[in-house]
C-alpha positions in Angstrom: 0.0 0.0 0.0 1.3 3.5 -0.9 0.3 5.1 2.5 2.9 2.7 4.5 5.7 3.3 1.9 5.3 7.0 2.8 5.6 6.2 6.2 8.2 4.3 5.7 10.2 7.2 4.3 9.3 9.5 6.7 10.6 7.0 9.4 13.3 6.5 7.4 14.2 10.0 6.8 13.2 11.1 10.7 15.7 8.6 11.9 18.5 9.9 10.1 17.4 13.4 11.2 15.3 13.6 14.1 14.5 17.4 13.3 13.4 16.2 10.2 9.5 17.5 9.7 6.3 16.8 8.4 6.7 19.7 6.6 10.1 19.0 5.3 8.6 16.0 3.9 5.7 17.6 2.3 8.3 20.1 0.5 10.4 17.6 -0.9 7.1 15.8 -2.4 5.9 18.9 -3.9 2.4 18.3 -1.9 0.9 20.6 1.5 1.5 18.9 4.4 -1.7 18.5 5.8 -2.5 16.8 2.9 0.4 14.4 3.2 -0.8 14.0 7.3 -4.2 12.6 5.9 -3.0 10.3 3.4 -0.3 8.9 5.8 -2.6 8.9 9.0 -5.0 6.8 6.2 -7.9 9.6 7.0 -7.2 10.4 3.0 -6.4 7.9 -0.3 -3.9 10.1 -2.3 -5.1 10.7 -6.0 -3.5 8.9 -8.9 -1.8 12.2 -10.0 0.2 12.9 -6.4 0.7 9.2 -6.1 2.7 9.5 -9.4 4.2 12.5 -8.8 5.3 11.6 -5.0 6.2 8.2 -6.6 8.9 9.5 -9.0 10.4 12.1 -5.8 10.9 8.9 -4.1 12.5 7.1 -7.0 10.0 4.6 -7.8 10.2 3.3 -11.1 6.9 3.2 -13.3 5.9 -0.4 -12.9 6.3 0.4 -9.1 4.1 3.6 -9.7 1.5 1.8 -11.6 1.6 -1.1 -9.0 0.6 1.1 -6.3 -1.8 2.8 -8.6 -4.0 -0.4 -9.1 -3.7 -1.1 -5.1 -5.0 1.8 -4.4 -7.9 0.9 -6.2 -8.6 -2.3 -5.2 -11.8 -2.2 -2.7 -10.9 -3.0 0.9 -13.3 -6.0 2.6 -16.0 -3.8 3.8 -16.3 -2.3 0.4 -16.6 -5.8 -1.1 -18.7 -6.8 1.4 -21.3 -4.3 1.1 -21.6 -4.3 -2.9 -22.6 -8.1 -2.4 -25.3 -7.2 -0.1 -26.3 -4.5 -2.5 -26.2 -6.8 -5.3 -27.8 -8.9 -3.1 -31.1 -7.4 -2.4 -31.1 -5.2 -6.0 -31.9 -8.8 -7.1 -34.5 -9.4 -4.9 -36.5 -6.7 -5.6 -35.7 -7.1 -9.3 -37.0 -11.2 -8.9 -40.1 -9.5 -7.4 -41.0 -6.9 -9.5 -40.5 -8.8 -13.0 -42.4 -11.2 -12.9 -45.8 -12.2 -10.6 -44.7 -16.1 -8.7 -44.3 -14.5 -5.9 -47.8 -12.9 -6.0 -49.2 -16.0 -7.6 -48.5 -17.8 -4.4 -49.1 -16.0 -1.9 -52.3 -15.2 -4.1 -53.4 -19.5 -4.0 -51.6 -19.3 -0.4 -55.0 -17.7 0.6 -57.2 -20.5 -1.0 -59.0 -23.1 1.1 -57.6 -25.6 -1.3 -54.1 -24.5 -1.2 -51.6 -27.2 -0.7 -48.1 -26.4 0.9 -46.8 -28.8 -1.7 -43.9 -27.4 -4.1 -45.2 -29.4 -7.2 -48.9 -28.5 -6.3 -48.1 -24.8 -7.1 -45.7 -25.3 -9.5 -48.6 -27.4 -11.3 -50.9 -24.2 -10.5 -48.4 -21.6 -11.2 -47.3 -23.5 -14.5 -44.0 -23.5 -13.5 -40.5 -25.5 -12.6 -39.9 -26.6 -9.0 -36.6 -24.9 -9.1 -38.6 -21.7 -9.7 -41.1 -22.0 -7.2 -38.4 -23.7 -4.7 -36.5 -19.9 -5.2 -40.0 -18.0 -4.6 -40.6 -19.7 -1.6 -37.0 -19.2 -0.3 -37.5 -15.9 -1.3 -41.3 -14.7 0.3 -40.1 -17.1 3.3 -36.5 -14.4 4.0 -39.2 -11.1 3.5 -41.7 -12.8 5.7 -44.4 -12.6 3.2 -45.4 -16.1 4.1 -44.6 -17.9 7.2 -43.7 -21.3 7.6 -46.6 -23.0 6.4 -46.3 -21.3 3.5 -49.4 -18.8 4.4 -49.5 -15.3 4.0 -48.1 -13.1 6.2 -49.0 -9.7 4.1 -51.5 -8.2 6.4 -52.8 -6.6 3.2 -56.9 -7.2 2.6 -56.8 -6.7 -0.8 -54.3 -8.5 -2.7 -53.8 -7.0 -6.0 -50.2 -7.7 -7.9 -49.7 -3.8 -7.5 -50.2 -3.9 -4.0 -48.4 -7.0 -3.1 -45.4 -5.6 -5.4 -45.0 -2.5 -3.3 -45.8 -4.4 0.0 -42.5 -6.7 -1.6 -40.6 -3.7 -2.0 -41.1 -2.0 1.2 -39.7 -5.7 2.8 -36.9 -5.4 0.7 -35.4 -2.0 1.9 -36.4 -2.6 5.6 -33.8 -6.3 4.8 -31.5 -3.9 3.1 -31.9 -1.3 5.7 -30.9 -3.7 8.4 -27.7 -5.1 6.6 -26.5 -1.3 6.4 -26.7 -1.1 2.7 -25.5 2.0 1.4 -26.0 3.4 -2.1 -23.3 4.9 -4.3 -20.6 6.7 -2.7 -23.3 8.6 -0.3 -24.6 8.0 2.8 -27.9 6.8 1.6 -29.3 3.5 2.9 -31.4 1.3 0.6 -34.5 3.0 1.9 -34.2 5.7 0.0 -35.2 3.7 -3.4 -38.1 5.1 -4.7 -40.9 2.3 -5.7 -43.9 3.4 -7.6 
């Protein structure tokens, strides 16, 4: 990582000459030293251009240069972490809003004659297993049905559009829970906008 190479410099330099400064430093990289504080405190990434640029004052050679370049953009494990999660539920309310198993079963859910039996409403649905299996998985994690395989909406008229936005609002308050910020902002997945 670039940031400990800086530090080790400074160290370096510092220990041939205690007096050496911050400021010193900063000078000899042709960067402000409070700038050069943040990157090597890690408060700060520096940008591509001063990482060249305090690259070649250190000596690096380009393949160096460009090696800490592409560390520097490699995401750390939080990063990672949280695009997975966003990935995550941006599919689960993309599985629930394009096309209607999920409704369709919690819709025959409500039946008298409903069976909990996966090749029961695959036969009804006119679908695979494997496709009603995922549904089920699916209503089951945003507690849309419970166990039994009832529903669990609460919502006394079940139209598609109002079981999609019911879906939806399950799927940010999941999302919501796991921390899942959007973009570079702090904006949690409850600020999508469902219509």
């Amino acid at each position: 990582m670039f940031r400990q190479r800086l530090n080790l410099e400074f160290a370096t330099r510092k220990k041939a000459n205690p007096r050496y400064s911050l400021r010193a430093f900063a000078a000899f990289l042709e960067t402000d030293h409070s700038t050069l504080s943040k990157i090597l405190s890690g408060a700060r990434k520096a940008t591509s251009s001063q990482l060249r640029t305090m690259g070649k004052k250190l000596g690096m050679s380009a393949e160096e240069i460009t090696v800490h370049l592409a560390a520097e953009h490699v995401p750390d494990e939080s990063t990672v972490q949280r695009e997975a999660m966003l990935a995550h539920w941006t599919a689960e309310a993309l599985a629930v809003v394009t096309g209607s198993l999920h409704w369709a079963i919690v819709r025959l859910s409500k039946r008298p004659e409903f069976q909990a039996d996966c090749r029961w409403i695959a036969g009804q649905t006119k679908t695979t297993l494997d496709e009603v299996n995922l549904a089920l998985t699916r209503l089951l994690r945003l507690e849309l049905i419970d166990g039994r395989w009832r529903d669990q909406t609460g919502l006394a008229e079940l139209t598609e559009i109002t079981f999609r936005k019911l879906a939806l609002e399950r799927v940010r308050k999941k999302a919501a829970e796991d921390h899942i910020e959007i973009g570079g902002k702090e904006r949690k997945a409850t600020k999508w906008v469902t219509r």
